[in-house]
C-alpha positions as CSV (number, residue, x, y, z in Angstrom):
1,X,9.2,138.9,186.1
2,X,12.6,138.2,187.3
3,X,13.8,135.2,189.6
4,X,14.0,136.3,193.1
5,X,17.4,135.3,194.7
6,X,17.5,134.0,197.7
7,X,20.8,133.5,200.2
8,X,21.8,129.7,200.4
9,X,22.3,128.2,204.0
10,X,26.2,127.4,203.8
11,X,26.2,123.6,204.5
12,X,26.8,122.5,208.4
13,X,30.8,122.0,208.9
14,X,30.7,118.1,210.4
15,X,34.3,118.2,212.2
16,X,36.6,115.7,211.2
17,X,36.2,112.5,213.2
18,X,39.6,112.1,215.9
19,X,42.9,111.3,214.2
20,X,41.6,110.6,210.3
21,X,42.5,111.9,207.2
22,X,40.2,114.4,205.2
23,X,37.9,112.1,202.5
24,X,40.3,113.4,199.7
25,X,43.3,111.6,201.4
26,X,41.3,108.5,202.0
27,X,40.1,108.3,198.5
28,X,43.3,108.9,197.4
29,X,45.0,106.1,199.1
30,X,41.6,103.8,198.4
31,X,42.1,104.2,194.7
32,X,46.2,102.8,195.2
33,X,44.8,100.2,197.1
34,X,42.3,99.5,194.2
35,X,45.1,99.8,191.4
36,X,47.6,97.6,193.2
37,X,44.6,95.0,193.5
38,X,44.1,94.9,190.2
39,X,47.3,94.8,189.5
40,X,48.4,91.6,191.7
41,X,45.1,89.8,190.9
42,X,44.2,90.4,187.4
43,X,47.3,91.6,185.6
44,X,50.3,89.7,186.9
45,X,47.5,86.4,186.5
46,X,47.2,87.1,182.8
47,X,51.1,88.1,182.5
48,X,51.8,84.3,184.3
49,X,50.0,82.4,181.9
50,X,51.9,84.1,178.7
51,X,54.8,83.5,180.6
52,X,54.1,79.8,181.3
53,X,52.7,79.1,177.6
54,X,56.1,80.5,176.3
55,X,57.9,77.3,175.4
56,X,61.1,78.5,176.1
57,X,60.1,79.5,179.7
58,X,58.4,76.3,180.2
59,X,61.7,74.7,179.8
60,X,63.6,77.6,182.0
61,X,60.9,76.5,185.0
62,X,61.0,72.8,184.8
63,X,64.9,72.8,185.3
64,X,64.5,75.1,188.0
65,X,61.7,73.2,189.9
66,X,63.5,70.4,189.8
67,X,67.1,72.2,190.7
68,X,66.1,72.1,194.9
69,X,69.5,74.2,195.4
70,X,70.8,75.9,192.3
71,X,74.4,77.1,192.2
72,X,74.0,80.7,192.8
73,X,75.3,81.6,189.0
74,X,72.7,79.2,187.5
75,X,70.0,80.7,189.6
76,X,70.4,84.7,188.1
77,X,70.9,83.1,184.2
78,X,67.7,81.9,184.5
79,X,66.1,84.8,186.4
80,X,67.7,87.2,184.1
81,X,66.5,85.0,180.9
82,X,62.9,84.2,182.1
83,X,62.9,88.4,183.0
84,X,63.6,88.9,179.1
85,X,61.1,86.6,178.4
86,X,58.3,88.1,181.2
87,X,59.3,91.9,179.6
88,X,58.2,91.2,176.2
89,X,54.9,91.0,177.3
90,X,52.7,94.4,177.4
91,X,50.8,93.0,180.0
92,X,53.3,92.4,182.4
93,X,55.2,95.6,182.0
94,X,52.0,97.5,182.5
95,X,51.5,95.2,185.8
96,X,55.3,96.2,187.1
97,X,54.3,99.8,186.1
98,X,51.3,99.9,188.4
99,X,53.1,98.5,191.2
100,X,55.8,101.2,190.9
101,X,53.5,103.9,191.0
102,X,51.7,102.8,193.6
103,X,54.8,102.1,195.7
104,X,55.9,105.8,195.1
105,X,52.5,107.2,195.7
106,X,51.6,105.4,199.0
107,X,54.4,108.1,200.2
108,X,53.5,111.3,197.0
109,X,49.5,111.1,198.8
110,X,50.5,109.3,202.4
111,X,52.4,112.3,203.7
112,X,50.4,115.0,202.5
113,X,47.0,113.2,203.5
114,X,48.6,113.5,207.3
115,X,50.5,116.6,207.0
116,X,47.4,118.5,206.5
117,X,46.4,117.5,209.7
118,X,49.8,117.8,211.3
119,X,48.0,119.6,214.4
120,X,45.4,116.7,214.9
121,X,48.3,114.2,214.1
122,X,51.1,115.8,215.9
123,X,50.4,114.7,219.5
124,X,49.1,111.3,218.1
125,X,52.6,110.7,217.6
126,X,54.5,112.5,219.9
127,X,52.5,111.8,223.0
128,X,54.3,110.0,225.9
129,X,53.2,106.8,226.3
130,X,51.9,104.6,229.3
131,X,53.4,101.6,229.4
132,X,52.7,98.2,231.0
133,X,54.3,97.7,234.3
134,X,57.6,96.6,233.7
135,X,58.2,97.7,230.6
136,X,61.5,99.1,229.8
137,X,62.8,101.1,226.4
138,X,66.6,102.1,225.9
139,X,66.5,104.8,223.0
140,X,70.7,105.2,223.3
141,X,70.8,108.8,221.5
142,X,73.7,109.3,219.6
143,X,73.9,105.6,218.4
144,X,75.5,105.1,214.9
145,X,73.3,102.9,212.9
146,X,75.7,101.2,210.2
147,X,75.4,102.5,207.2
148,X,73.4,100.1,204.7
149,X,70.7,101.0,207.0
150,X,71.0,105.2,207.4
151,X,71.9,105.4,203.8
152,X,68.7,103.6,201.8
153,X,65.1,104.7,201.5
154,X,63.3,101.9,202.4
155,X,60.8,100.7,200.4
156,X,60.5,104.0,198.6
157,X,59.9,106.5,201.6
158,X,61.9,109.5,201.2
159,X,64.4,109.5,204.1
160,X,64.4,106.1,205.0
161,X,63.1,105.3,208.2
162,X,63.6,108.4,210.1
163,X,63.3,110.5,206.6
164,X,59.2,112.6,208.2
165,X,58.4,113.0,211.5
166,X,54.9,111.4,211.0
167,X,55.7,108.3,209.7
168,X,54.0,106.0,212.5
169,X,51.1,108.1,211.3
170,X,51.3,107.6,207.6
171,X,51.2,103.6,208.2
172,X,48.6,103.4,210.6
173,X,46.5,106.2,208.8
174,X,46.6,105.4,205.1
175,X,49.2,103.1,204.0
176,X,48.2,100.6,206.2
177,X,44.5,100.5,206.4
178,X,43.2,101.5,202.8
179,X,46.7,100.0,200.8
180,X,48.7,97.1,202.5
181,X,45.4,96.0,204.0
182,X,45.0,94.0,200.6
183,X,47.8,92.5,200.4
184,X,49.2,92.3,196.8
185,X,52.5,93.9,196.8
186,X,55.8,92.4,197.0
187,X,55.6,88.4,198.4
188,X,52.6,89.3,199.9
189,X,49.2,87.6,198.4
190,X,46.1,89.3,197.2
191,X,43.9,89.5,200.2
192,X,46.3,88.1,202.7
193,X,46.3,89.8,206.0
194,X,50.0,89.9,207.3
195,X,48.8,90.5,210.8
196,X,47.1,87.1,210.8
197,X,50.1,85.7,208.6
198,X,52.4,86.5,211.6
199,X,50.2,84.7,214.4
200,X,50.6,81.7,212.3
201,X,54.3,81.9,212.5
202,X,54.6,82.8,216.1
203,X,52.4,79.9,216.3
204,X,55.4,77.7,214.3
205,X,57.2,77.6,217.7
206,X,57.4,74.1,218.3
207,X,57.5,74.2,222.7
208,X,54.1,74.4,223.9
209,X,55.5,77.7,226.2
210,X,58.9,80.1,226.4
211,X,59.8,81.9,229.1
212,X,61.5,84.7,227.3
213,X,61.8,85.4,223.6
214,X,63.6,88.2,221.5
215,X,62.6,89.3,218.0
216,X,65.9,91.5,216.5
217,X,64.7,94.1,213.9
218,X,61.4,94.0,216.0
219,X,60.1,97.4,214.3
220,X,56.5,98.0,215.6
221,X,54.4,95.9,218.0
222,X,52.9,93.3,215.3
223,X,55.2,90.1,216.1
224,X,55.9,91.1,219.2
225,X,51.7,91.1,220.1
226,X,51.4,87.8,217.9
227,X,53.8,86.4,219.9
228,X,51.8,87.7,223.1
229,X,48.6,86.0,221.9
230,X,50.2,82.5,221.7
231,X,52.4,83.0,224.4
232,X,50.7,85.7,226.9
233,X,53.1,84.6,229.6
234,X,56.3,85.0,228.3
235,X,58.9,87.5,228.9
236,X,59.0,90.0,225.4
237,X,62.3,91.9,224.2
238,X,63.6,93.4,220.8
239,X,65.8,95.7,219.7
240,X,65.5,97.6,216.1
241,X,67.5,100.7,214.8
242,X,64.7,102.8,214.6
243,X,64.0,105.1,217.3
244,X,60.5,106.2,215.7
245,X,59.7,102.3,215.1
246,X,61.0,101.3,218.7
247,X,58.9,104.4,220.5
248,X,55.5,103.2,218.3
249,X,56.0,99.8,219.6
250,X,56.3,100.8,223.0
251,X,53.4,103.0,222.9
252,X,51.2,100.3,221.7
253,X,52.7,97.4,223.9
254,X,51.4,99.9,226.5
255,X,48.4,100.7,225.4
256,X,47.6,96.6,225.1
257,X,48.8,96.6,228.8
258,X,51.6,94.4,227.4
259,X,55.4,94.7,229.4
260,X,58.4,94.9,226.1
261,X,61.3,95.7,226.9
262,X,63.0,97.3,224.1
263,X,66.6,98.3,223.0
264,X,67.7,100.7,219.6
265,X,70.6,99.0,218.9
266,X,72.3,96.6,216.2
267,X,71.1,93.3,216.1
268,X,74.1,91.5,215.8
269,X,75.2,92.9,218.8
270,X,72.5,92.8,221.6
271,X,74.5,93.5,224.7
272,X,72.3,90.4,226.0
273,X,73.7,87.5,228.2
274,X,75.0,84.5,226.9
275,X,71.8,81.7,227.2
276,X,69.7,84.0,228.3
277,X,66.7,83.3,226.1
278,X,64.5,79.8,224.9
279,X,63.0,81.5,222.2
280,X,63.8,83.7,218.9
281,X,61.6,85.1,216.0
282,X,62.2,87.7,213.2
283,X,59.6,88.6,210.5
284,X,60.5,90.3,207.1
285,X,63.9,91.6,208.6
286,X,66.9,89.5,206.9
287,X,65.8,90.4,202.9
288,X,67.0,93.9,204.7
289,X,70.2,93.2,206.0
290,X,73.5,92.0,203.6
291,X,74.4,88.3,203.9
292,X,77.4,89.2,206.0
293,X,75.0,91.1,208.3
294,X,72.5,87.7,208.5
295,X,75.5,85.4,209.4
296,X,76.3,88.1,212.1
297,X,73.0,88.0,213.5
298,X,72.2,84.1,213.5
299,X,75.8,83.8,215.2
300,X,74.7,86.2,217.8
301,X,71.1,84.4,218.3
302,X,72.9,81.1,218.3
303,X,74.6,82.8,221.7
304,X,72.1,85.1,223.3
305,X,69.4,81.0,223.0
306,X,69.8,78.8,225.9
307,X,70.4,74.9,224.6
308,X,67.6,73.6,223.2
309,X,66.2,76.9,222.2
310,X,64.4,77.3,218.9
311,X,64.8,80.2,216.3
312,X,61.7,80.9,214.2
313,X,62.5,82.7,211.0
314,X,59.4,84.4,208.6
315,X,61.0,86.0,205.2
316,X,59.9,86.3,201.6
317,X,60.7,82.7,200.2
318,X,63.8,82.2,198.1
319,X,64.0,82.1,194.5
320,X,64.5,78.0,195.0
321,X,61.1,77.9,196.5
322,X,58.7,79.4,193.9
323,X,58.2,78.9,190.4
324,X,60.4,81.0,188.2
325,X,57.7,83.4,186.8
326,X,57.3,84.3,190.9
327,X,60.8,84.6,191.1
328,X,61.4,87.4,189.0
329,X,58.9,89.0,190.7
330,X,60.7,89.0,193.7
331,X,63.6,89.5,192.3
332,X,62.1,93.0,190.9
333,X,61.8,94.6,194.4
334,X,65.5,94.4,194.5
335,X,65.5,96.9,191.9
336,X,62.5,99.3,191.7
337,X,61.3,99.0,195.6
338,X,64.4,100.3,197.3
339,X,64.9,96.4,198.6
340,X,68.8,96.3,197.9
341,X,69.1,92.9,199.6
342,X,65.8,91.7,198.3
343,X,67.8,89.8,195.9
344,X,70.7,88.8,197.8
345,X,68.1,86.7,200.4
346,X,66.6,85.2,197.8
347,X,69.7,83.3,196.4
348,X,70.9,82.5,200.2
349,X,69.7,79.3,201.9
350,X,69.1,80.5,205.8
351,X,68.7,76.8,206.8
352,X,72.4,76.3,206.0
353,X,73.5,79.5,207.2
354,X,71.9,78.8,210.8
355,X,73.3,75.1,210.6
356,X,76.7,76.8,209.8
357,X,77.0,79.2,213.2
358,X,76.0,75.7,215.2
359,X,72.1,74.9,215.0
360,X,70.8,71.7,214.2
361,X,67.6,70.3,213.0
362,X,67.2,73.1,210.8
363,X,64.4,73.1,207.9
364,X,62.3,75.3,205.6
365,X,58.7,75.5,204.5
366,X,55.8,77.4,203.5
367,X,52.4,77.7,205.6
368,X,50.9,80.2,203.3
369,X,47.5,79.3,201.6
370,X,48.5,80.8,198.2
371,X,51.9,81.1,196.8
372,X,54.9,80.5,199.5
373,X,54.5,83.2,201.8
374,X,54.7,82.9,204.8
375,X,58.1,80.9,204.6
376,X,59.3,79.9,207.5
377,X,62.5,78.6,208.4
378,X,63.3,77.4,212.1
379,X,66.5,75.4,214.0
380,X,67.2,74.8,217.6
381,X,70.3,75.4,219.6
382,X,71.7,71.6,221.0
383,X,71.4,70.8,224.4
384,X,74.8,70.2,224.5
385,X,75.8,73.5,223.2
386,X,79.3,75.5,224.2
387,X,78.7,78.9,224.0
């Protein structure tokens, strides 16, 4: 007697659910999330402690603790030392080897995970968007970005910037939700949420209101919207040399029901009115700008503020600020995260930089629950300023 065979029922298609990825991208970008987890919390713990129970790089980190602002040539003789010293442990090379691969692979499994739903993602992105009444955006085609900016792949992503078509997708799809989400990855704790993190620096302004604030380098909506929940009344610009990053914002400011008004242009020259603003904040933008570029832009702050407006500053901390097995951490993304300034930021002191184009009061500190980050750094304008 032989088996009968009988037809199977094919399994019910369940359509995708609007503007996601297909469970193979997801669990792609879940297991980076995972291994860059691991990596911050388990690995890099274990590769501290061999670090710190070296007694040569004991030594190295009590003289820089105590050095509060290390001559610039001091500072990368002991980076470059303790980094010998961190390399000759396995387990740290293993944790900088995870945190390569999954920088690269956030983009290797990102873009494909959205570009095989480019027709679902497609309009997502290129939609017109509604905006708040009010709201103005000033694209300027044609602009000519300078060229530390056109010529590097950002943190890894092929292109740069403007390098896919989709990119606003990629970050809000998979990179962002199932990979950043957990913090982790460059100054960024395990577990910290950098959308809270930037509340509580827009929340470092030290006037209880501000009638109009700028962020230069504003990139998407996030600081801009955390500045919005502290200060719902006041008058939001920033400019940014992204057009994809500048149309994004705008979309979502709109969608929020929140009036920007944006500008692509270069920071350090806002085409904005002398005294024109009480308030200024930028978040992760000077690590990615030169140190010329930074003076530049706090000169051009320093006019565009009204006397006895306040700068608030949020970047990675400098190398002065964290112990020295953290610092050549930081100092890392210079090299393997497509961060050319990462380093360059590190060794500067911002505080003296802004006291240098004319603020006063200026001081630095951390408000972050574990580590250093966020470091902010903030000044004020004098009343009796001459622009």
């Amino acid at each position: 007697m032989t088996a009968q065979a009988f037809p199977r029922d094919p399994l019910p298609r369940v359509p995708p659910k609007p503007l996601s990825v297909s469970q193979r991208g997801r669990s792609g970008m879940e297991i980076l999330g995972s291994m860059q987890k691991f990596a911050s919390g388990v690995l890099r713990q274990h590769a501290a402690e061999t670090f710190f129970a070296n007694e040569r790089a004991a030594e190295l980190n009590k003289a820089h603790i105590a050095d509060k602002k290390p001559e610039k040539s001091v500072l990368r003789e002991r980076i470059a030392e303790a980094k010998a010293i961190c390399e000759s442990d396995s387990i740290y090379r293993l944790e900088r080897l995870v945190q390569r691969y999954v920088a690269e692979e956030n983009y290797n499994r990102g873009i494909p995970a959205i570009e095989e739903r480019r027709e679902m993602f497609e309009p997502f992105v290129n939609s017109e968007a509604t905006p708040a009444e009010g709201a103005t955006l000033e694209l300027n085609p044609g602009y000519n970005e300078p060229k530390y900016w056109s010529a590097t792949e950002w943190h890894l992503e092929p292109g740069g910037w403007e390098g896919y078509d989709l990119y606003p997708a990629v970050f809000a799809f998979t990179i962002g939700p199932k990979v950043f989400s957990l913090g982790g990855y460059a100054a960024v704790g395990v577990g910290d949420k950098i959308q809270e993190q930037r509340y509580q620096v827009a929340l470092q302004f030290p006037k209880e209101s501000y009638r109009r604030i700028y962020e230069p380098g504003c990139g998407g909506f996030s600081t801009l919207g955390a500045v919005h929940r502290v200060f719902p009344e006041a008058e939001l610009h920033g400019s940014d040399l992204s057009p994809s990053l500048l149309k994004g914002c705008y979309k979502m400011a709109g969608a929020l029901g929140v009036p920007v008004h944006l500008k692509r242009t270069d920071s350090t020259k806002t085409g904005e009115a002398d005294s024109s603003f009480d308030g200024v904040i930028t978040y992760a933008l000077h690590h990615e700008m030169p140190p010329k570029e930074n003076k530049a832009l706090f000169a051009e702050m320093f006019r565009i503020l009204k006397p006895g407006g306040d700068i608030v500053i949020s970047d990675p901390p400098p190398f002065r600020a964290v112990d020295l097995f953290h610092a050549v951490i930081l100092d890392w993304d210079t090299y393997h995260r497509e961060e050319p300034f990462f380093s360059a930021t590190g060794e500067s002191v911002l505080e003296d930089m802004l006291t240098e184009v004319g603020f006063e009061n200026a001081e630095a500190y951390t408000i972050g629950s574990q580590g250093s980050y966020p470091w902010v750094t903030r000044a004020r304008k004098p009343e009796a300023a001459l622009d």
